[in-house]
Structures are given as C-alpha cells and as structure tokens.
N, C-alpha and C positions, 0 to 999 in steps of 0.2 A: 508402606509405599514402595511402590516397584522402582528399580533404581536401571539405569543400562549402564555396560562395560563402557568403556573409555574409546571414542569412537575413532575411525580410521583419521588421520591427518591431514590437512590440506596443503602440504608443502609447496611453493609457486612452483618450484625446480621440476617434481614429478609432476604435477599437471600440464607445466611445458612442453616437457620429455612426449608424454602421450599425444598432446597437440600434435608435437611434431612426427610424430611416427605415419606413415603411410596408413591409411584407411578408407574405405567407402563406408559412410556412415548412412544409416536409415534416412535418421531426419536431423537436419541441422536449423537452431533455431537462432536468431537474431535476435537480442531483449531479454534481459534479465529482472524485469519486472512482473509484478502478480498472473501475467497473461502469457507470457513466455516461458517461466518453470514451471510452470500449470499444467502447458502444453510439454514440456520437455520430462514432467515427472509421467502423465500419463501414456505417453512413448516408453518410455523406458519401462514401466512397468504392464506393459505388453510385448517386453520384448524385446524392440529395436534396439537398435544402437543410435545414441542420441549423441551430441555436441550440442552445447550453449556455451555461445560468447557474448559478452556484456562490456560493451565500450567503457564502463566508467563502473559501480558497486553495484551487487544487486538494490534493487529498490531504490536506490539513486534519488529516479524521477519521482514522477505520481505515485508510484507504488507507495514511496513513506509519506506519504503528504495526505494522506485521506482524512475523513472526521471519528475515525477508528470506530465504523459503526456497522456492524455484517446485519441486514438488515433488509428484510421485501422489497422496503420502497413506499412509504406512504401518499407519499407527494405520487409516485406514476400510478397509484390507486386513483386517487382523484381525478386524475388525467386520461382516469378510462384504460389503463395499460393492464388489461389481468393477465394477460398470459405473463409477459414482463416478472409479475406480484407471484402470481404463480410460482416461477421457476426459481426468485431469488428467494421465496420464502422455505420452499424443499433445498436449497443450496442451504442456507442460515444454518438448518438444522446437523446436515451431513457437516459443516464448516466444523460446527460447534462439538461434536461429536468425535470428528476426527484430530482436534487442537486442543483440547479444553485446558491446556497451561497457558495458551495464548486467547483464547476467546472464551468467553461468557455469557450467561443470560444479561440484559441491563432493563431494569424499571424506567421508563419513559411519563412524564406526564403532562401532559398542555391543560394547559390552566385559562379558565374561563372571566374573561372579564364581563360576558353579556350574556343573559340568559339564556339565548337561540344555539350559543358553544358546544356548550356540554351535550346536549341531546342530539345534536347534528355532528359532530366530531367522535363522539360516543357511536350513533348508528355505523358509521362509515368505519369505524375501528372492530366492531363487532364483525362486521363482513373482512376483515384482514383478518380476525381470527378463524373465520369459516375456512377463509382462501388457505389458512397453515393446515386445516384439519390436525392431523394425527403431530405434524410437525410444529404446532403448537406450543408455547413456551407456556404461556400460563392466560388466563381470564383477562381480557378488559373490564376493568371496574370504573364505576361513576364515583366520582367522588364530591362532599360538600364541601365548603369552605374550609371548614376545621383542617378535614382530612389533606386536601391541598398541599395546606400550609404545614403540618406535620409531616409531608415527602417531603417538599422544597422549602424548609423553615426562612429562607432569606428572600422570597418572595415578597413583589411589591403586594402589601395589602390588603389598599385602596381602591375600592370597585368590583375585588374577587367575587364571584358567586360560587366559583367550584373550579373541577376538573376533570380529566380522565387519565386513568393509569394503563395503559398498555404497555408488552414488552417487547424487546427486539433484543439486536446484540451489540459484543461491543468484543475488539480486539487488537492486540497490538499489531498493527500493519507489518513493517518492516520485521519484525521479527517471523513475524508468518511467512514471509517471503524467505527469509535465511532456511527455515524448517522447509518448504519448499525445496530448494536448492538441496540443502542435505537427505533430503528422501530419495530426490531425483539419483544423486550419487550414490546412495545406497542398494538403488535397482539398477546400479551400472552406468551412466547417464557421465559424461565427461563435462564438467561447466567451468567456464574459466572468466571471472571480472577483471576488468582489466585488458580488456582484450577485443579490440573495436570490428569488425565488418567495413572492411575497405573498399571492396569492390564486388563484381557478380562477375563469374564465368558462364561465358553462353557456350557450347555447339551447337551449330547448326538449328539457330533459334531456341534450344532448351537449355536453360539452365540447370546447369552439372555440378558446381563447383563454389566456393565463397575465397575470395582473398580476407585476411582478419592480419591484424597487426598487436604487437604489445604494447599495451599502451605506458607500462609502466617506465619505458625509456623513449630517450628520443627520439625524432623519428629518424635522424641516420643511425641512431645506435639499435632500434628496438628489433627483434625477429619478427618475420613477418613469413606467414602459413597460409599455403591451401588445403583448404578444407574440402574432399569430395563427399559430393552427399546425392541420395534419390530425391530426397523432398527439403527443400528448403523455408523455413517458415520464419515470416514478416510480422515477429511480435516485438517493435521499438517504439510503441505507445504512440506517444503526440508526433514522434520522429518519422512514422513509417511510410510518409509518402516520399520522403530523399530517395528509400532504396527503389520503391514503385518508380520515381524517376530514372533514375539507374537502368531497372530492368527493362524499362521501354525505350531510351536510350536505344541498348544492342538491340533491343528487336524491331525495331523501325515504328514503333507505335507511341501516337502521343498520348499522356499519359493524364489526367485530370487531378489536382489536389481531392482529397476524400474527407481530410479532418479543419474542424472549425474548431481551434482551440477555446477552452473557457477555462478561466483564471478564479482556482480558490484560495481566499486566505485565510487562515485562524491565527486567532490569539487565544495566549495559555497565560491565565491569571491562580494567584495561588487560591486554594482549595477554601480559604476561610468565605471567598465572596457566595460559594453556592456547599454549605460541607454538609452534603449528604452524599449515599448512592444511589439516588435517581436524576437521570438525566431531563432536563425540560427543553419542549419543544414548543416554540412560535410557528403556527404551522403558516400563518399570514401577518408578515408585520405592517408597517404602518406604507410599502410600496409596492405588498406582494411577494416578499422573500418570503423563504424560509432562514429562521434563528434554532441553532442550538445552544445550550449550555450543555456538556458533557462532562462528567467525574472521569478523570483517567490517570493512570498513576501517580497517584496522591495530589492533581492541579486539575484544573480545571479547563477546558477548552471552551471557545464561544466560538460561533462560525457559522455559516458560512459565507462566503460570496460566490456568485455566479456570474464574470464579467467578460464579456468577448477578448481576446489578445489576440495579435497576429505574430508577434514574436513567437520564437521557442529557446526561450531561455534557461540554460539549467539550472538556475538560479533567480526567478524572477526577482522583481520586487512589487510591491504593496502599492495599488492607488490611493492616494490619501482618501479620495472617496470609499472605500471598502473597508478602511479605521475606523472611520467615521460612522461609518453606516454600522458597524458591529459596535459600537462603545453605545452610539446612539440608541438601539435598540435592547444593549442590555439596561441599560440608565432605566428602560419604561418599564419591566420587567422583577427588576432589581433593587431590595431596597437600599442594597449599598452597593451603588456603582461602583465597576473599575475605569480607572482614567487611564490615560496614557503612562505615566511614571507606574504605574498597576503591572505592569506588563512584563513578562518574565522574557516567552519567546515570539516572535511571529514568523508563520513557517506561508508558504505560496505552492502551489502544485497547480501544474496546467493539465485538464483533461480530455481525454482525445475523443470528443465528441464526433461524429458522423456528421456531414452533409446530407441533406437532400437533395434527391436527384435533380433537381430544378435549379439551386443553391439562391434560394430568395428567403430563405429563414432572415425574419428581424432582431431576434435572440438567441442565444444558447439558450434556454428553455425551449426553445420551439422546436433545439435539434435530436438528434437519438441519442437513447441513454443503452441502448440495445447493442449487442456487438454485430457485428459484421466480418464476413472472413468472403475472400476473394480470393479465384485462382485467376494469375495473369496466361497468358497465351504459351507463356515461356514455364509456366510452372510453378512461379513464384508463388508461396500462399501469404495473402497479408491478413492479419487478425488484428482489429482495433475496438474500441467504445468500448460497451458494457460497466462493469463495475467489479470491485473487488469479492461481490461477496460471490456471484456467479463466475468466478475466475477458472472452475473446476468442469461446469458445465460447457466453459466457452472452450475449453484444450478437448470436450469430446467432439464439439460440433467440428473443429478442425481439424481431427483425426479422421473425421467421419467425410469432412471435401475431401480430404488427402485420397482415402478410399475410393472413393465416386470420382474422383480424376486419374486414378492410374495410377499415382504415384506411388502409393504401398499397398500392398496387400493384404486386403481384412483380415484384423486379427483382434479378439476381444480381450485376450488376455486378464491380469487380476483385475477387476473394478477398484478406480480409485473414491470409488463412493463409500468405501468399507476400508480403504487404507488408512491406518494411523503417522502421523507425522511422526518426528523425530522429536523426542521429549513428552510423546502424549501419556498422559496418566491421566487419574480421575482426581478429582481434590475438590475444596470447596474454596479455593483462591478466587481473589477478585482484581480482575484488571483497572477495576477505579482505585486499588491500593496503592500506596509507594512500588517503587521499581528494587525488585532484589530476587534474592537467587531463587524466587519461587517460578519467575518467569522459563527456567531451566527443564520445570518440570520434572520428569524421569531421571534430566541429567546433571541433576543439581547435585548430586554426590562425588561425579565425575570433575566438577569444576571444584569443588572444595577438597577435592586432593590436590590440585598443584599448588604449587608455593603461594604466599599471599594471599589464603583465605580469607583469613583474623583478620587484615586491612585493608579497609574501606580506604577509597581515596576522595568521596564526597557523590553522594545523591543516591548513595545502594552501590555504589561501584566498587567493586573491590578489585585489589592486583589481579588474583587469580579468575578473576573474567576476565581483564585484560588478556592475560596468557591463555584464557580457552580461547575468545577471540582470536587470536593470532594460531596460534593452533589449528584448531578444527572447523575456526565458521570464516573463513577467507577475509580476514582484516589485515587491510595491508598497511594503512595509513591512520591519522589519528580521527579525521571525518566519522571512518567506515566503526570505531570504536565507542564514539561520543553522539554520534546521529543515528547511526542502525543499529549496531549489537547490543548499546546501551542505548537509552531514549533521552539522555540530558543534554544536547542539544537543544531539544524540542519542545522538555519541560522549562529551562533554567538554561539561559544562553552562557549569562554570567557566571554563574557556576561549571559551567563546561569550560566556556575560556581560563578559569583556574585552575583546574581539571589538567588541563591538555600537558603542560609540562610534564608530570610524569605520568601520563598515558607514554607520551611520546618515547620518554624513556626506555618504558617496558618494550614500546614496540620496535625500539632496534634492538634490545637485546633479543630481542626474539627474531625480526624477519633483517635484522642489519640490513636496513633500509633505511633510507629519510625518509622519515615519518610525516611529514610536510606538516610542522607546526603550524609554519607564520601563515600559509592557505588557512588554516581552519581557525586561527584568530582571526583573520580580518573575515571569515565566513561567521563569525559569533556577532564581528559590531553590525554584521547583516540581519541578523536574528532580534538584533539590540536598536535597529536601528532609531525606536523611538525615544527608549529610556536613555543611551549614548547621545541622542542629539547630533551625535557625529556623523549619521548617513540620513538623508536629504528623502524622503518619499517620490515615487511616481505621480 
C-alpha cells in the first residue's frame, strides 16, 4: 500500500501571515463548500494564484449534509434530464477514480411490490446504464423475490414480487470536501476557514477587491484584510445571493434573489434495522417522494426530504412533517421499523436550488437541480445549484465564464479529470463500513505516527486523528473535529457529546484555542433532538 510523507501544516498564524501580505491574486473565491474548492482547486491547478475564504468550516453547510450518494441521478432520468444524467454519470466515474478512500461503488436495489415494477424500473435502469457507457459500474440485474430479500434481508415481505439491482456511488461528503481543500493547497492555492467575506470593492464599476475579516475573534479584536484579486467568484451555496446584493448595491443595479431554498433531512439509525451493503431505493412512495435507506459508516441513513424553506439557517431544524414522513415510510418498507427513540442523529442541509425565470415554480421539484454560473456587470461570477457529484465539472464551466468575460486568460493547464486527491490509493474499503483510519487512505501511516494512535477515544476516533486534525486538515474547534474530520456527529450524536471533553482537550493543547465545548454540546441536543426530548421540532 502506498503511503505519503507527512504532509505541509496548517498553522492559523502562517495562513494569516500570507492573508495578510500584499498580493493581486488571479482568482479569489468566496465558499468553502463542494463548489468553491472545486473551483479554487481547478484554478490553482492551471496555474493561478487562488485565495478561498470560508466564513465558518469548510463543508460547514450543504456540503456535509448530503445523502452521501455521488450518483447520475435517476429521478432527473425520469424527468427527461439526459444531458443532466449524462454529465453526472462521466463526473461519478472521474469522482470515484480520483478518491477511491473516500468514495466507492454501492449496490442499490428498489424492490417491487406490483408486478408492472420490476419490468418498468428495470427498462428505465438499463437506459442509465447505456447513458454510463464505458463509465459503467456494473449490470442492472432483475431480480426475484428470493433474490430481493437476500440483498435487503430486513425487507417488508409481504406482497414482494421482486426487484432491480443497479449501481451508483456512495462517499463521505465532508471528508471529500477537506481532500478538496488540501489538493487545492498543494497546487499553491491559499484557503483560510474561518475567515468571512465582509464586503466587495468596486472601481469605477468593476470589482477589484474583497474586504474578509477573521472570524475566529471578535469583531473589535479580529483582523480584517483586503484581498485584491482579477476574478472574484460567488461560490456561498444557499448564501450567494447577500453578496449579488452587495454587488448591485455599488453598481447602481437592482439585483433579483436567484435561489429557492429546499430543506433536506435524514435520519441515521443503527445498521442492525437494514445490515447489509446494499442500499434501497423507494423510487415513489405513498405521496411521490423519493425514500432512501443507505449503509454508511457502519449506520444506516433513511432520507430524504424535499421541502421549500425561506430561512437560511446554519443550522436548520427538522419539520415534524419530514420525521414523520421518513419513519412513516420506512415502517412500509421495513420489517422492523425504527421509531423515534431509534434515532441516533438528525442532520437538515438546505439546497440552493435555482429559480426560474418567471419564479412561479409550485415546488422544489419543479426547480433546477443544474448549476448556473452568472457574470454580474461588475464582474462578479456567482456559481450556485448543481449537485455534489458534478462539483468538478461545475469549477470548469466557471473557469471557462471567467475566460469568455475577460477576466483571465485561457489557460488549460493539468486536467483535474486525471488529478488524484490527497490520500487517494487503491483498496478494496467500503464506505458502508465503520469509520476508522482506513478513511486516511494513503495517509494513514502519516496519522498513526503521532502520539495517541493505540487510543481510541469512542466510534474509530483515536487521539492521533485528533492531532492530524488540528495539524494538517484545518480543525480549529471541537465541531470541525466530531462533524467533519470525524463523522460522529452525524452517525451518534450522543456518542460525540461524550466524545467532546477530550477532543476538546487535545484541541487546546494543540491550537491553545477555546475549543468551544459548550457550542457543540448544545449543537449534539440538536442532533438529539428527538431521543433528548429536550428540543421542540419545527
């Protein structure tokens, strides 16, 4: 197994330092989510000199909140979307290819309760394998009853006639995102969390410049930088139409909202309710959803919802209708339901769906699931919608506006279609497993040199992640340690609030920082809120 040295450090002090040094950067990007280092790795690795600032962690927002599924799209199959199917089915493959410590094949199967299923779900799946050609995971298979119930053994029974086996992917989001960020740095690329986009510099109608403040202190105590840059890019997800207001603001233009938020929630139940490795798919339930069950680090995820919000909350919370409607439809599914006391985490991610020009959509369903990238008058480029798994494709389309507006100058430099992440090797790991240093990949040898190997501290955690976190993958706080670099927040809320005491610990001795405990306790009875009874639903 190929192993890498011990990788450059993330110290806050010298990423500040550079902050603050004088510079005209190429492109400076706003968002540190799947669509922003995307954009900031492919920059950099053509070249430019990049800057990302990220008001709050990378992945923060939507980026860790997805159904951890890199994947065509079956549902925008139906919907008639092939180019869509198309592009994120060649993206799946390049994803998988270029991550395969963090992403994998996954066995999918929807299970037929009426005879008309299977042969009609079956056709339309054999055309999603046409649409992969070459990028192809493996066959659609028909399957009978037996066979069904031998992938998904805890299936409801009763009425079965069969199923279909197709495949897609599956991978840890947020970690994908960190690998992101350390690629970018690797091709030279300056990224700093922690560190908000305050304001836009105009001359003379063109935006020149970014105010960014640190967010790690107060706002009279924190530093605060200008950033000059040629091309400045608007990747803040659900956030991005504040700065589009902003930039229409100084340039005398009024400016129209672009994103319709839609609100997903999952619940994560322990692995015994569904324990295999294939994931099942309700492609229609009893109102027109879509249901997943998904295996992922040794738990199981059910989800999703698709529900209008007009907040943007960093934090949503949960409609009781959206509990409801996910327990309800595993119950019909399942022969042994999970109930509410079932319930380990509940995680909400808002996504930044697109408008239509008209803005008379009656649903998030009806609006784009496609991205969109916009140049304002002033220069601004905003990049929103799309999806995680075409996250690579959407940083070329927006290299490729920046081009066609003047703002930099063609240049195609390495393909990121053939770049490896940070930690990529080959292995035959599975991301439906438990969580442990196999997630490291390459640089699992790297992390099991520092102190506290040998010690777990509960769910695959060991000290010495801690301390590579804080180290090398920008964990400043106990969140950033227990929600992103580790995933037990999101499997095991309660388990992470036991956790947190000495995470916390290690993390001051390492960035002698307040580690902000008592934040990430009462962010766990968030997570908890149904089994604690102590927080109230939406």
């Amino acid at each position: 197994m190929a192993t890498d040295p011990l990788p450059a450090p993330t110290r806050r002090k010298d990423l500040m330092d550079r902050l603050a040094a004088p510079h005209l950067y190429d492109v400076a990007v706003i968002g540190g989510g799947a669509t922003g280092l995307g954009v900031a790795l492919d920059a950099a690795a053509r070249g430019f000199s990049v800057v990302l600032v990220e008001s709050h962690d990378f992945a923060k927002g939507t980026s860790s909140r997805s159904t951890k599924l890199v994947h065509g799209g079956v549902r925008y199959l139906a919907q008639g979307n092939i180019s869509l199917v198309r592009e994120a089915l060649h993206e799946r493959m390049t994803l998988l290819a270029n991550a395969p410590h963090l992403a994998q094949p996954l066995p999918f199967v929807m299970p037929s309760y009426k005879c008309w299923e299977t042969p009609f779900y079956g056709i339309g799946l054999k055309l999603y394998d046409a649409l992969a050609g070459k990028a192809g995971l493996r066959s659609t298979e028909f399957l009978n009853r037996s066979e069904t119930l031998a992938c998904l053994p805890t299936l409801q029974p009763q009425g079965l006639k069969g199923g279909v086996k197709y495949w897609d992917g599956q991978f840890d989001d947020a970690r994908l995102a960190l690998a992101l960020a350390r690629t970018a740095a690797r091709q030279g690329a300056l990224l700093v969390n922690y560190c908000g986009a305050t304001g836009l510099i105009h001359e003379n109608g063109k935006l020149v410049a970014l105010h960014v403040q640190d967010q790690e202190k107060h706002p009279e105590d924190g530093r605060s930088f200008e950033l000059k840059a040629r091309c400045v890019v608007n990747a803040a997800g659900v956030w991005v139409d504040q700065l589009r207001l902003l930039d229409g603001q100084a340039i005398g233009r009024a400016t129209q909202p672009m994103i319709a938020p839609s609100q997903g929630v999952h619940i994560v139940v322990d692995r015994s309710f569904m324990p295999t490795d294939h994931a099942m798919l309700i492609p229609k339930t009893a109102d027109g959803r879509v249901l997943f069950a998904v295996p992922w680090l040794g738990k199981t995820i059910l989800g999703t919802t698709d529900t209008p919000r007009h907040d943007l909350a960093r934090e949503p919370l949960p409609f009781k209708e959206e509990i409801d409607f996910i327990l309800r439809e595993s119950s019909r599914y399942l022969n042994r339901a999970p109930g509410p006391a079932d319930i380990k985490s509940i995680w909400v991610g808002l996504r930044p769906l697109v408008k239509p020009t008209n803005d008379d959509a009656a649903s998030t369903q009806a609006l784009s699931r496609e991205h969109t990238v916009l140049v304002s008058k002033s220069g601004l480029v905003t990049v929103t919608g799309g999806k995680w798994t075409t996250y690579r494709a959407m940083a070329e389309d927006v290299l490729d506006q920046c081009f066609a507006a003047g703002l930099l100058p063609a240049r195609k430099g390495m393909a990121t279609d053939h770049l490896k992440l940070v930690g990529a090797q080959d292995s035959a790991i599975r991301i439906s497993d438990s969580p442990g240093i196999h997630l490291y990949g390459s640089e699992a040898a790297a992390v099991n040199s520092l102190p506290g190997a040998g010690r777990e501290l509960g769910g695959g955690l060991t000290e010495a992640m801690v301390r590579f976190a804080a180290r090398y993958e920008y964990a400043r706080c106990v969140e950033d340690v227990l929600a992103r670099r580790s995933r037990l927040l999101f499997l095991d809320a309660a388990l992470a609030r036991t956790v947190a005491p000495e995470v916390a610990t290690l993390l001051l001795q390492e960035n002698g920082l307040d580690p902000q405990l008592d934040a990430f306790s009462a962010l766990c009875s968030q997570y908890l809120r149904l089994t604690d009874r102590g927080v109230g639903l939406k």
